[in-house]
C-alpha positions, -999 to +999 in steps of 0.1 A: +160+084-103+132+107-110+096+098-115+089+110-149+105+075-160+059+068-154+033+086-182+009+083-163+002+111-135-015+088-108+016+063-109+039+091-108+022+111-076+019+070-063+054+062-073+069+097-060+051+091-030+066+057-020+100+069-029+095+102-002+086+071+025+117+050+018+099+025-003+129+014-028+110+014-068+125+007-095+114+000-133+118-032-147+106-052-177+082-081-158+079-111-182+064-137-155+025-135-146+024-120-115-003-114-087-007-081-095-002-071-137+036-054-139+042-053-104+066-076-087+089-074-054+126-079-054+148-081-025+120-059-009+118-033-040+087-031-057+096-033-095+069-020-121+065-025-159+042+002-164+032-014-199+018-044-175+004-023-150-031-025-152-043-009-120-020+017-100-038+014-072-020-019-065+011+002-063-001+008-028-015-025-021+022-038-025+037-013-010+016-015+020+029-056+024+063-042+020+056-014+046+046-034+078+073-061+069+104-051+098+131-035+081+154-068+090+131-087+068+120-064+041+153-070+016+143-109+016+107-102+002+100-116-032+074-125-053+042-130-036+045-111-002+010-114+005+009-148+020-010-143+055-046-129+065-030-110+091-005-087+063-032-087+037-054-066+065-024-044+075-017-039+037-053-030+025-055-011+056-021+009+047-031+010+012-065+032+022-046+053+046-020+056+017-046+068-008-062+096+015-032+106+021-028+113-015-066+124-023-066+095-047-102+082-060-109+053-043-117+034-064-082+039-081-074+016-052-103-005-047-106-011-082-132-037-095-105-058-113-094-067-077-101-078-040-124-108-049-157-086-060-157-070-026-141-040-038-173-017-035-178-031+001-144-021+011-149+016-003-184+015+018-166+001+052-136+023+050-156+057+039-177+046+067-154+042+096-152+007+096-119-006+094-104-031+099-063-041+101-060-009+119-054-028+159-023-039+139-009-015+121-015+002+157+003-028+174+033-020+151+031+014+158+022+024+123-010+046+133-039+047+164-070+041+165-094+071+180-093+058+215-056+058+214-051+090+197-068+110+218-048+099+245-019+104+225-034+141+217-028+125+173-048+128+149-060+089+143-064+064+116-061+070+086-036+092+097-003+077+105+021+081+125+050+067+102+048+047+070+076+022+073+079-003+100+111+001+116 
């Protein structure tokens, strides 16, 4: 299905983006409140009502839980998949790797609607080096951390080594 099914460029690049990584999206008409306004997760595909959508940023949020979910149980995510500390660190830390890897504004992720009122911390910690979720994402072997990169002659975090967990 092509992207131009989105008006608006930053969901396309985001949505075009996901699709390259294996990241299954579909649109669909989301009636039910849901965590994050017109997006939901079915059977581990993110669905998007791009009427609802109030931040595209989330795109990668979501897409970051789906991400470091094992492929054996990605199809049984639904709904809220963001139900441990632990994934909601991978997925913000995905998400920011995600969004530089896309130039995107930070803020178009960290966007003030969200993340509690800490979004302008998170934009200072990350810009600044100061991570965190990133020992996970390299205990998955998603990225590595500079220590671990140089030894692995990478480029590290927020570089990745893959997107998906296999």
């Amino acid at each position: 299905m092509p992207d131009t099914e989105f008006s608006d460029p930053v969901t396309v690049r985001i949505v075009a983006f996901l699709r390259e990584i294996g990241v299954e999206v579909r649109v669909a008409e989301i009636s039910e409140e849901t965590i994050l306004p017109g997006i939901s997760v079915d059977h581990g595909t993110i669905l998007v009502d791009e009427f609802r959508l109030t931040y595209p940023g989330d795109l990668l949020h979501e897409a970051g839980h789906v991400a470091v979910t094992p492929a054996e149980r990605r199809k049984r995510l639904d709904g809220d998949v963001g139900k441990k500390a632990s994934e909601e660190m991978m997925a913000i830390a995905w998400s920011y790797a995600a969004a530089v890897h896309l130039g995107l504004d930070l803020r178009i992720l960290f966007h003030a609607g969200g993340y509690k009122g800490w979004s302008e911390a998170l934009i200072e910690n990350f810009t600044q080096g100061r991570y965190f979720g990133v020992p996970m994402l390299q205990w998955i072997g998603l990225t590595a951390d500079e220590k671990q990169a140089r030894h692995l002659s990478i480029a590290p975090y927020p570089t990745m080594i893959r997107w998906l967990l296999g």
